[in-house]
C-alpha positions in Angstrom: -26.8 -12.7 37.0 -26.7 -14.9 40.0 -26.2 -18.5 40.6 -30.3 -19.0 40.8 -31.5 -17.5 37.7 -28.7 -19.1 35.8 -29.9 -22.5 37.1 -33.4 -21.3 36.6 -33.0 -20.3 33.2 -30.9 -23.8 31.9 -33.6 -25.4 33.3 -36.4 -23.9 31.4 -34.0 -23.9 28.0 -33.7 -28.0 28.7 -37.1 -28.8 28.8 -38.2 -26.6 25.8 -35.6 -27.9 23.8 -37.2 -31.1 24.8 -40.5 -30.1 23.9 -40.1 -28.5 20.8 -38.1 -31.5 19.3 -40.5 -34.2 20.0 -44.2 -34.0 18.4 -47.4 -36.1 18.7 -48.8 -38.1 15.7 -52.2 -39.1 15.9 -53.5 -42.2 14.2 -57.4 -42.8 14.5 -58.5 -46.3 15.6 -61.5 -47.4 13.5 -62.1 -44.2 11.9 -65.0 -44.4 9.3 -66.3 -47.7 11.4 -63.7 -49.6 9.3 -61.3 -52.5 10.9 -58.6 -49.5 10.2 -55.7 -47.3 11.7 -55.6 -43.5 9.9 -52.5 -43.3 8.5 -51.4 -46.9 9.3 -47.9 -45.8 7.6 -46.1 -43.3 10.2 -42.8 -41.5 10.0 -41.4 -40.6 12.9 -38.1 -39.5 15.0 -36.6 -40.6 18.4 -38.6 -38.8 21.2 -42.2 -38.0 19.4 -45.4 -39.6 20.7 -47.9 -41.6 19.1 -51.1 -41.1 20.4 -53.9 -43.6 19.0 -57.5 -42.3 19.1 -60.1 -45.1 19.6 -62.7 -43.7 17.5 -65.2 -46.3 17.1 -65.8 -50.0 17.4 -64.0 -52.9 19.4 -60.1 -52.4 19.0 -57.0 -52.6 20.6 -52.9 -51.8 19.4 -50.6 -54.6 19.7 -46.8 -54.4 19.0 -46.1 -57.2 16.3 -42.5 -58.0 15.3 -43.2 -58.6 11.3 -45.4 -56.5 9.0 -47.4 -60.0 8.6 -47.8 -60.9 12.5 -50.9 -60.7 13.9 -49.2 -62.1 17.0 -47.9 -59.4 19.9 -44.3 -59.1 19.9 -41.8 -61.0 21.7 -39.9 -57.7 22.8 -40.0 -57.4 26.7 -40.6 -53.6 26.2 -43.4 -54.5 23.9 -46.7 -52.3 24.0 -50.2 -53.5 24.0 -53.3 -51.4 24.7 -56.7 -52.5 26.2 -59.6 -52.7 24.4 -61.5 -49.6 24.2 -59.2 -48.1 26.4 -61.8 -46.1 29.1 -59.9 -43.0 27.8 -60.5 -43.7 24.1 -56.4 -43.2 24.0 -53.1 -44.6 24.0 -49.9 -43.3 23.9 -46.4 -44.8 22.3 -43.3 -42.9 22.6 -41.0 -44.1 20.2 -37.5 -44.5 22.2 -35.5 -46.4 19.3 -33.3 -44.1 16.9 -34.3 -46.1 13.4 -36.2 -49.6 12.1 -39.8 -50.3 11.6 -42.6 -50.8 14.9 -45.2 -52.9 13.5 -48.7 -52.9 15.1 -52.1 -54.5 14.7 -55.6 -54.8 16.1 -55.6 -58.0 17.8 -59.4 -58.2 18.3 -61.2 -61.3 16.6 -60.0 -61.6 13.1 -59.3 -57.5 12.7 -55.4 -57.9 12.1 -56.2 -60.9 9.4 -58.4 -58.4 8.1 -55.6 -55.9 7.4 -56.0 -54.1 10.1 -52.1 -53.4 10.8 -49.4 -50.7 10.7 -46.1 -49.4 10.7 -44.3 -46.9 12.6 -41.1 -45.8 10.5 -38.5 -44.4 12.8 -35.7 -42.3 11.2 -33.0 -40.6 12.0 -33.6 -37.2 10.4 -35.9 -34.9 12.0 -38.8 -35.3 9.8 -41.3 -36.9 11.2 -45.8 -36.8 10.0 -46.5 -34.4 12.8 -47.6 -30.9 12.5 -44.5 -28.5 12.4 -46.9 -25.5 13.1 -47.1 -25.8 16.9 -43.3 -26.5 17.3 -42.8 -23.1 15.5 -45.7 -21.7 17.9 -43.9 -23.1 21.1 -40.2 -21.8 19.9 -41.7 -18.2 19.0 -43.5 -18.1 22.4 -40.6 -19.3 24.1 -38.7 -16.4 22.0 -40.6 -14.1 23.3 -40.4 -15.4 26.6 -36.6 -15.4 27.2 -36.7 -11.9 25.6 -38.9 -10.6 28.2 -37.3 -12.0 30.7 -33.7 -11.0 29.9 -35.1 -7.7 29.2 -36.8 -7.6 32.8 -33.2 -8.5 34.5 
């Protein structure tokens, strides 16, 4: 096999790996028109994305450093969404190997409503997402390699 392909292929191999170990959780942003996030209590592992769907009403996600702050945290790295983002998204990958992200709606009295959260970060690979298209991904990319081995 020459030096091209080789490189070619470890190439591909790193970025699957990459994809299939990281997931998306989705948390709804005023689902039911309540002053809510659904789930507000997350598991999750180094690497996976949290993608918060604005789903109706006036709301934001702030970063708090307590589960009983409604004030953003005082982390440099800190994330805070618009309001009604024009994309009705926003997206947090979590970057720290363990501990507890706390985040709240910091629009009018929402967060002293309860509207908070928690994002539980652990080290084991169980995390809320859906295994299903991880398993998907790794049997097309089975199927891939094989067919391409199998064409060389």
């Amino acid at each position: 096999m020459n030096k091209e392909i080789f490189t070619f292929i470890v190439v591909i191999l790193a970025t699957l790996v990459t994809l299939i170990q990281s997931a998306t959780i989705v948390v709804e942003v005023g689902s039911d028109n309540k002053l809510q996030f659904f789930p507000n209590n997350i598991k999750a592992v180094t690497g996976d994305s949290i993608l918060f769907k604005f789903v109706s009403g006036n709301h934001n996600v702030v970063q708090s450093d307590k589960a009983d702050s409604c004030e953003k945290s005082t982390e440099s790295n800190a994330f805070q969404s618009e309001v009604n983002p024009p994309s009705k998204e926003f997206t947090v990958t979590i970057t720290q190997t363990s501990g507890n992200i706390w985040f709240h709606c910091s629009v009018d009295q929402h967060c002293a409503s309860g509207m908070k959260g928690v994002i539980k970060v652990t080290s084991n690979q169980t995390s809320d997402a859906i295994i299903m298209p991880k398993s998907f991904i790794a049997l097309s990319f089975g199927t891939l390699v094989s067919s391409f081995i199998s064409w060389l």
